[in-house]
C-alpha positions as CSV (number, residue, x, y, z in Angstrom):
1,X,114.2,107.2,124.8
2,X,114.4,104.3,126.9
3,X,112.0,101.9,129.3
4,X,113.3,103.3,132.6
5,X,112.3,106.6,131.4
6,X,108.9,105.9,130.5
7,X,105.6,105.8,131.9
8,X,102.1,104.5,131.0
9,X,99.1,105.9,133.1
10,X,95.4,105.2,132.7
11,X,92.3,106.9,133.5
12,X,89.3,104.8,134.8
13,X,87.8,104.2,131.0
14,X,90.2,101.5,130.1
15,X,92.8,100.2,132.5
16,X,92.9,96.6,131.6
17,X,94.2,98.0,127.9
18,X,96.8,100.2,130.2
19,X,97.7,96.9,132.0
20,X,98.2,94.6,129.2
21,X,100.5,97.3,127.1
22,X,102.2,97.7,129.9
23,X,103.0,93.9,130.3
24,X,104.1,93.5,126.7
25,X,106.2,96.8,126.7
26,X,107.6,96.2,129.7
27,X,106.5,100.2,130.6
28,X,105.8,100.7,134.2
29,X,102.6,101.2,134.8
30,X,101.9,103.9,138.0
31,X,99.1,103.9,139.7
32,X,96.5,107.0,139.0
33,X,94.0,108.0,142.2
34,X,90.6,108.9,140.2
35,X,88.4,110.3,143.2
36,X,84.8,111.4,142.6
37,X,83.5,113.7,145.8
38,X,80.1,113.4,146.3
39,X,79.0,116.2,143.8
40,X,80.6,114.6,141.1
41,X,83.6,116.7,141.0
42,X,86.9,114.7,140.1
43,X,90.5,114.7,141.9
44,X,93.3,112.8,139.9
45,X,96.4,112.2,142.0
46,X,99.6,110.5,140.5
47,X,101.3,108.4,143.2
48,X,105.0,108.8,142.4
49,X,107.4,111.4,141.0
50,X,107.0,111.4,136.7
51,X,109.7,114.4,136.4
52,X,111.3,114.3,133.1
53,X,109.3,111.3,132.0
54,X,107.7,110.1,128.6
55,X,104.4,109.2,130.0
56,X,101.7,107.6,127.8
57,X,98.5,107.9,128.8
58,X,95.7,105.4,128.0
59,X,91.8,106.8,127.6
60,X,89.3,105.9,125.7
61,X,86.2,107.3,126.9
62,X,83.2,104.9,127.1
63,X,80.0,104.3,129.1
64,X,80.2,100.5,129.4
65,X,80.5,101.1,133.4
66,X,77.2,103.0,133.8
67,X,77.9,104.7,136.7
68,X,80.4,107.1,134.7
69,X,79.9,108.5,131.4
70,X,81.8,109.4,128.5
71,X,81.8,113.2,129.6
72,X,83.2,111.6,133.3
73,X,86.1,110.0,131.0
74,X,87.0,113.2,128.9
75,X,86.9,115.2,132.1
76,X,89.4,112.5,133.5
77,X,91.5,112.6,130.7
78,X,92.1,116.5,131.1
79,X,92.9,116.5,134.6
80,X,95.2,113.6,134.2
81,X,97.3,115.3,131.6
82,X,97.0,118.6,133.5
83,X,98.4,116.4,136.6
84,X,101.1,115.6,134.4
85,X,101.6,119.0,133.1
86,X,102.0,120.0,136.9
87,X,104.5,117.0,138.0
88,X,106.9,118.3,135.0
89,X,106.5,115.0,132.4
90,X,109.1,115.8,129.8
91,X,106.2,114.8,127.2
92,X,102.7,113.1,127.2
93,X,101.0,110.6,124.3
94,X,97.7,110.4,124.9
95,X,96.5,106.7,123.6
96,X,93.0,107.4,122.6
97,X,91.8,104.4,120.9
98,X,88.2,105.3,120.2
99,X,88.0,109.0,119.8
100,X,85.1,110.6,121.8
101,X,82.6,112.4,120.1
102,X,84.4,111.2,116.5
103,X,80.6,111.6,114.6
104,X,80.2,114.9,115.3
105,X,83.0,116.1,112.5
106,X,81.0,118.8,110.7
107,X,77.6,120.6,110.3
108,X,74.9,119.3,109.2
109,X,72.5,121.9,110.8
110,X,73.0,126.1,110.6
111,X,73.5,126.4,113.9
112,X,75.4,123.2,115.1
113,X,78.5,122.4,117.0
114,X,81.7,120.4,115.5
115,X,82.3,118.8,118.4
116,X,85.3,116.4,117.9
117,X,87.2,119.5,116.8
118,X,86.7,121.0,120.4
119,X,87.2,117.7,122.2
120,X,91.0,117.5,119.9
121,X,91.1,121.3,120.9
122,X,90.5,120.4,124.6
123,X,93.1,117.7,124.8
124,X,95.7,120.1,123.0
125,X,94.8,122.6,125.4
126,X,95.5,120.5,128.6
127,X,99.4,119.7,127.3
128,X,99.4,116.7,124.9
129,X,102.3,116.2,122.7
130,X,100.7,113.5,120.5
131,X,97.6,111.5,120.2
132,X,97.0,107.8,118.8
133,X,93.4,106.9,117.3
134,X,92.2,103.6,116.0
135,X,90.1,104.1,112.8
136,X,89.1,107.5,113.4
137,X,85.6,108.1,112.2
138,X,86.4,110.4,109.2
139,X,90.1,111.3,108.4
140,X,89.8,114.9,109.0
141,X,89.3,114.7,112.1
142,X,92.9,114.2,112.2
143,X,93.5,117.8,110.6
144,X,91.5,119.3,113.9
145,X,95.1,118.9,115.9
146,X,97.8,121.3,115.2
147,X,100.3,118.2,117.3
148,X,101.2,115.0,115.4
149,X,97.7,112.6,115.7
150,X,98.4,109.2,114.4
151,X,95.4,107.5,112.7
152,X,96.0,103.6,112.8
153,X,93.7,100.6,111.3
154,X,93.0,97.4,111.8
155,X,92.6,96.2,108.4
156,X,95.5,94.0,109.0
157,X,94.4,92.2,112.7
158,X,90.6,91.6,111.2
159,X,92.4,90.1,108.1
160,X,94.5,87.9,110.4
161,X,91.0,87.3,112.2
162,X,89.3,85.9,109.1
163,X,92.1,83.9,107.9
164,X,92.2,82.2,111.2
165,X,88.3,82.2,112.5
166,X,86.1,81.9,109.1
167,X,88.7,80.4,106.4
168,X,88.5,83.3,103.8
169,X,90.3,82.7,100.6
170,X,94.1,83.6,101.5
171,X,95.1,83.0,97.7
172,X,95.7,86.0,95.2
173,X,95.4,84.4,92.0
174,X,91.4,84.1,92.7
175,X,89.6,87.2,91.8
176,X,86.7,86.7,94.3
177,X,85.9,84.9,97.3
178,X,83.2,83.0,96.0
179,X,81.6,82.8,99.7
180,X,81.7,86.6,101.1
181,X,80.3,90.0,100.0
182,X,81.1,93.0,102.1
183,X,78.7,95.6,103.0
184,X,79.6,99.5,103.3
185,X,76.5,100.2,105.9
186,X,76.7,103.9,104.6
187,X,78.1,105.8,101.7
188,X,80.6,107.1,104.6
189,X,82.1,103.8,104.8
190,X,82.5,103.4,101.2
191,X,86.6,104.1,101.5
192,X,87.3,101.5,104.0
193,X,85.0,98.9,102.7
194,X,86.6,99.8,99.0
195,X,90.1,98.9,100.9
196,X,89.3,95.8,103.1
197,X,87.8,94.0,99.5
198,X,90.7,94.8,97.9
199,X,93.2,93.1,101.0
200,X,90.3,90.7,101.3
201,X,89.9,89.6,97.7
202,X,86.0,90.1,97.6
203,X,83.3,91.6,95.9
204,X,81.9,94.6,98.0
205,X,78.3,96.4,97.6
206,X,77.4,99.8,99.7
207,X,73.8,100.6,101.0
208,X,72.6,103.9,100.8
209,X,70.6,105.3,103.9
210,X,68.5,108.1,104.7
211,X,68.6,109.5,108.3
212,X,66.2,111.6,110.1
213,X,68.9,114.3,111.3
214,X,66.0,115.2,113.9
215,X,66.1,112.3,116.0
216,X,69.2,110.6,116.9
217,X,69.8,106.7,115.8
218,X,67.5,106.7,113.5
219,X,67.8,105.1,109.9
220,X,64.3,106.4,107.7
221,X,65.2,104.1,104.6
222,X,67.9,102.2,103.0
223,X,68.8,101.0,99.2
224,X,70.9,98.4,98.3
225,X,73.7,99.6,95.2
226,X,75.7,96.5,93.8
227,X,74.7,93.7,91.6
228,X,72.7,91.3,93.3
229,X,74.5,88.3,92.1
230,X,77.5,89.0,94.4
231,X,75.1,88.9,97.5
232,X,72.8,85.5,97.4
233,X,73.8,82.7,99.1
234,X,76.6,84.0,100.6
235,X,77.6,85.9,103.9
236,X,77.4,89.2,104.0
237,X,80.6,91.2,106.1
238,X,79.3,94.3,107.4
239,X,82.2,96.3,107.9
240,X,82.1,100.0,110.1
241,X,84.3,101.7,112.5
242,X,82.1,102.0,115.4
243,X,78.5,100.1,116.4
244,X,76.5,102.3,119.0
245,X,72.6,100.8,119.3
246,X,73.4,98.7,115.8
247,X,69.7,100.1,114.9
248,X,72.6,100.8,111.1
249,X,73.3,97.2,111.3
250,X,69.7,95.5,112.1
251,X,68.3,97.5,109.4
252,X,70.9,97.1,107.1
253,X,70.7,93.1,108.0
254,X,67.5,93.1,107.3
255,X,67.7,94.5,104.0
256,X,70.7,92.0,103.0
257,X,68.3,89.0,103.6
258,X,65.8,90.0,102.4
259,X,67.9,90.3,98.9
260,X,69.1,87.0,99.2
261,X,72.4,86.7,101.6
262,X,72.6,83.8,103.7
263,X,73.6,85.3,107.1
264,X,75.7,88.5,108.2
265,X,79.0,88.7,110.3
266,X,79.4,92.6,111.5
267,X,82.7,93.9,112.1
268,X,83.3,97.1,113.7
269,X,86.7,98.4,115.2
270,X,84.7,100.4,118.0
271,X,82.0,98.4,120.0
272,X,79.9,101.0,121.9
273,X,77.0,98.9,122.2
274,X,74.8,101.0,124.3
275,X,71.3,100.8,124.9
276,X,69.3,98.1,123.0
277,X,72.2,96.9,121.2
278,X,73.5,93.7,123.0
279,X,69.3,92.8,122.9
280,X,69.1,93.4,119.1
281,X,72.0,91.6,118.4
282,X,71.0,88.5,120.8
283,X,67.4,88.6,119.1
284,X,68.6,89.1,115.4
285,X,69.1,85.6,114.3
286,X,71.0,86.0,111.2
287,X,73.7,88.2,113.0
288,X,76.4,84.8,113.4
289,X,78.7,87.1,114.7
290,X,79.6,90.5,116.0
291,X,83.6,91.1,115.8
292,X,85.2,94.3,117.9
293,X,88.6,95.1,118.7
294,X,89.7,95.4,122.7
295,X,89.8,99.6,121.6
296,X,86.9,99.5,124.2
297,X,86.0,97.0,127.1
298,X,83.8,94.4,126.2
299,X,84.1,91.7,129.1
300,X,81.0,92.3,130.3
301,X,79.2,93.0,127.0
302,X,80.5,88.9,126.0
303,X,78.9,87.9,129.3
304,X,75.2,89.3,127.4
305,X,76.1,87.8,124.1
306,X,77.7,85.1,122.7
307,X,77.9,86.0,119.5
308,X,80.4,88.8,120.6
309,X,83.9,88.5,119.7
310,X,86.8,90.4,120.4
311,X,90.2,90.8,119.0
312,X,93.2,92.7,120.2
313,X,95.0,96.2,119.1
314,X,97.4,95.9,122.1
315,X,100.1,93.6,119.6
316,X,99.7,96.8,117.4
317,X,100.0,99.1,120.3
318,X,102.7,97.7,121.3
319,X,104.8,97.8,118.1
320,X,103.9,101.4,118.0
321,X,105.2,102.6,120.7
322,X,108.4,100.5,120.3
323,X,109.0,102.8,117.4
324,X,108.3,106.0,119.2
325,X,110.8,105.2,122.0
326,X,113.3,104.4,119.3
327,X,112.7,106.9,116.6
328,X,112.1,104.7,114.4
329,X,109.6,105.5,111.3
330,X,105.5,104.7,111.9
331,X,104.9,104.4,107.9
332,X,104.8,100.8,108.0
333,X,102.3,99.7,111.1
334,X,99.2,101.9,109.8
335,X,97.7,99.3,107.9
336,X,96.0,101.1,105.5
């Protein structure tokens, strides 16, 4: 597979990420018409010939632009790769950073939908070859594809971020850093917290909460599990894959001081930040920093908040699909 015969294409979620990969890849980027008719109705267009190409497509549904909504972008994303279907592409990669719809993996209710599997059964539907995630929500969710879905972290940049932004302890002859604790916000997050203190070299406690499955973004009560000594006087790194209202992480927080920590730093791979979120964080005066990666926009999010910092999976991207174009083998960029 070479660069001439490749193409990256972008639906309206995301196309600075489309841009920038296709500046560092050196993949052409082709112009997509998105039209909306008046009833909402969508029209995708492709504005040259993309016979017998490898075309990479980059989605990742948000609702950042208000106007259009996540169920806009996923309604984009299959007419897009049904466009390309149409205009004979020899293959598609769909580049789905943050997986829509990622915490609806199971049933929690009787009668209740799964509805990441039928968003992975809708994109495998519409012609998809293969599909890149960042830090998918739960791992299974990677089992609801019957095509190759590759699962990558960021364990590696945020490491890289640390080392650089907040001087963590880069040695591996000291046991713990004597100035951090992570925080699992949930028992869900108990795996990656358990891996990012071992890379890290910290001490990590979990918090155990209790959620009103009736009402949506709502945390009843939470306990804090660890030995307390490991927590005061020293900042606690809340580490998750996704913040949406960060009602987890303000309730969390505030159990965390009031056991002693000294002030939080919140990482997250997935930014949503809806609603009250940019307000809580802006107002919560212990949060010193929010970290996200770039898997979702966030310009004008940092325009609200100061404390909001981003860094970028497009370097990672990038080295990904250098390896897909040459065949080469993905074991050693998932960064788990």
């Amino acid at each position: 597979m070479s660069i001439s015969s490749s193409c990256i294409l972008s639906t309206k979620s995301h196309i600075d990420l489309a841009l920038e990969l296709s500046s560092k890849t050196n993949i052409p980027f082709i112009d997509t018409n998105i039209d909306y008719f008046s009833n909402t109705e969508i029209r995708t267009t492709i504005t040259q010939s993309i016979r017998g190409k490898h075309i990479y497509i980059v989605s990742s549904p948000n609702n950042n632009l208000n106007s259009k909504s996540i169920n806009d972008h996923i309604m984009e994303t299959y007419l897009l790769i049904r466009t390309c279907k149409r205009s004979d592409a020899l293959n598609i990669t769909l580049i789905c950073p943050s997986f829509p719809y990622a915490r609806q993996d199971k049933k929690n209710l009787s009668r209740m939908c799964i509805s990441a599997k039928d968003i992975a059964d809708l994109f495998t539907m519409a012609g998809i070859n293969r599909i890149i995630c960042f830090d998918l929500h739960s791992h299974q969710i990677q089992g609801f594809f019957n095509i190759p879905c590759d699962n990558f972290y960021c364990i590696d940049i945020i490491h890289n971020y640390l080392i650089k932004n907040h001087n963590i302890n880069q040695s591996f002859n000291k046991t713990l850093d004597s100035d951090f604790v992570i925080i699992a916000p949930d028992e869900g997050a108990l795996k990656r917290v358990q891996e990012y203190a071992n890379k890290f070299k910290m001490p990590f406690m979990v918090v155990s909460k209790e959620r009103d499955y009736s009402e949506l973004n709502k945390v009843d009560k939470a306990v804090l599990i660890g030995d307390k000594k490991y927590l005061v006087d020293r900042t606690a790194i809340i580490i998750d894959d996704m913040a949406d209202t960060c009602g987890t992480i303000q309730t969390v927080g505030d159990l965390l001081m009031s056991k002693g920590a000294k002030d939080i730093l919140v990482i997250v791979t997935h930014g949503i930040l809806s609603g009250p979120a940019i307000t809580r964080i802006n107002e919560t005066e212990y949060i010193k920093e929010v970290i996200v990666s770039d898997s979702l926009p966030q310009l004008e999010k940092q325009k609200k908040c100061s404390k909001l910092k981003t860094f970028s999976i497009v370097p990672l991207l990038t080295t990904i699909i250098t390896k897909l174009m040459t065949g080469e083998s993905l074991s050693d960029v998932f960064g788990n």
